[in-house]
C-alpha positions in Angstrom: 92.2 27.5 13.2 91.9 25.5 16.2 92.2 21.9 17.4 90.4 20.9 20.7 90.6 17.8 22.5 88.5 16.7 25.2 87.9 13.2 27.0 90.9 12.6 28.8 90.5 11.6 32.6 91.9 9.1 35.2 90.4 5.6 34.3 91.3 2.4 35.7 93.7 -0.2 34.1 91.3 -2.1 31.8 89.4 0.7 31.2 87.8 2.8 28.3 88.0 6.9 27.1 87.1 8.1 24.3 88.9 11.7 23.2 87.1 13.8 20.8 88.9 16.8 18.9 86.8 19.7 17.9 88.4 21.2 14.6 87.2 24.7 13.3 88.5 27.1 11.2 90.0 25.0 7.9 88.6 22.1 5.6 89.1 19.2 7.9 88.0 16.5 5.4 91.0 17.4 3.5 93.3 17.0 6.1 94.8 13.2 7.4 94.4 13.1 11.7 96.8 11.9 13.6 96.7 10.9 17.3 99.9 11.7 19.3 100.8 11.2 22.9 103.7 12.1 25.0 104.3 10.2 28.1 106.3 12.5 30.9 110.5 12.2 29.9 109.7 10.8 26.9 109.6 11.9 23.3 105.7 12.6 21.7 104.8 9.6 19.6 102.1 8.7 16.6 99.0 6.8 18.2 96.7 6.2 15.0 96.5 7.7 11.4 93.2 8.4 9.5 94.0 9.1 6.2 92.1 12.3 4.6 92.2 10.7 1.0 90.7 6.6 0.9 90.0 6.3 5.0 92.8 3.8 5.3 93.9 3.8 9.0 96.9 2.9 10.8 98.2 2.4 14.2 101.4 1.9 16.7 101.5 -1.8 17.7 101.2 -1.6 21.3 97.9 -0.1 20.4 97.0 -2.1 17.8 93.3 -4.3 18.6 92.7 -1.6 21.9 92.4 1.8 20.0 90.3 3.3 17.0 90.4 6.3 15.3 87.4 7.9 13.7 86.5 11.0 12.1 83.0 12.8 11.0 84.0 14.6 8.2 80.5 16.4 8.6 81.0 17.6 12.0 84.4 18.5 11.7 85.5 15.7 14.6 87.9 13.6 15.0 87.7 10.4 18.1 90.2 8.0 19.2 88.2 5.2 21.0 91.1 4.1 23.6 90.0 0.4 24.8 91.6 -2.1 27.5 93.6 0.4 28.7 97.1 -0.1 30.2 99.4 2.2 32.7 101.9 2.1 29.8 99.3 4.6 28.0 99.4 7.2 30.7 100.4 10.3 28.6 99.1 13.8 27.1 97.2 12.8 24.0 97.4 15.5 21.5 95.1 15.7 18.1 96.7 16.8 14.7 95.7 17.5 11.8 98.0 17.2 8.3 98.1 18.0 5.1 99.9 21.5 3.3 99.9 22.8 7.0 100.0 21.0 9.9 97.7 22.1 13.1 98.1 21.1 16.6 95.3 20.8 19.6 96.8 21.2 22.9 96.4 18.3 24.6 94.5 16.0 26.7 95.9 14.2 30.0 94.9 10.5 30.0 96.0 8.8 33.4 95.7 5.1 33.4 96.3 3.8 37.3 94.6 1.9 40.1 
């Protein structure tokens, strides 16, 4: 099983990445993905939701109208479209995937400065 995430980089406030996560190795499209980050000294914290079952989505409200999450259940990715970027989202951004197990990707740095 693995989780791999890619994408991150040092972008300008106002800026756009978009991280992709590679899954292999377990059904994906059964599985909800979830978009984490964890900012140095603080605690990790859910980014965006893509529900496995009905596609609903959901998302922290400081993120709310600059990020999307995506998936493509037919190549086993999963993308979190990170718009309008602030310094306040400088973190590691980690993909997950949910549902009788839970799976981890090890992280991609995302550095938002001038």
């Amino acid at each position: 099983v693995q989780l791999v995430e890619s994408g991150g980089g040092l972008v300008q406030p106002g800026g756009s990445l978009r991280l992709s996560c590679a899954a292999s190795g377990f059904t994906f499209s059964t599985y909800t993905i979830n978009w984490y980050r964890q900012a140095p000294g603080k605690e990790r914290e859910l980014v965006a939701t893509f529900a496995s079952v009905g596609g609903s989505t959901w998302y922290r409200n400081s993120v709310k109208g600059r990020f999307t999450i995506s998936r493509d259940n037919a190549k086993n990715m999963a993308y979190l479209q990170m718009n309008r970027l602030k310094p306040e989202d400088t973190a590691v951004y980690y993909c997950n995937a949910q549902n009788w197990y839970t799976y981890w990707g090890q992280g991609t740095q995302v550095t938002v400065s001038s």
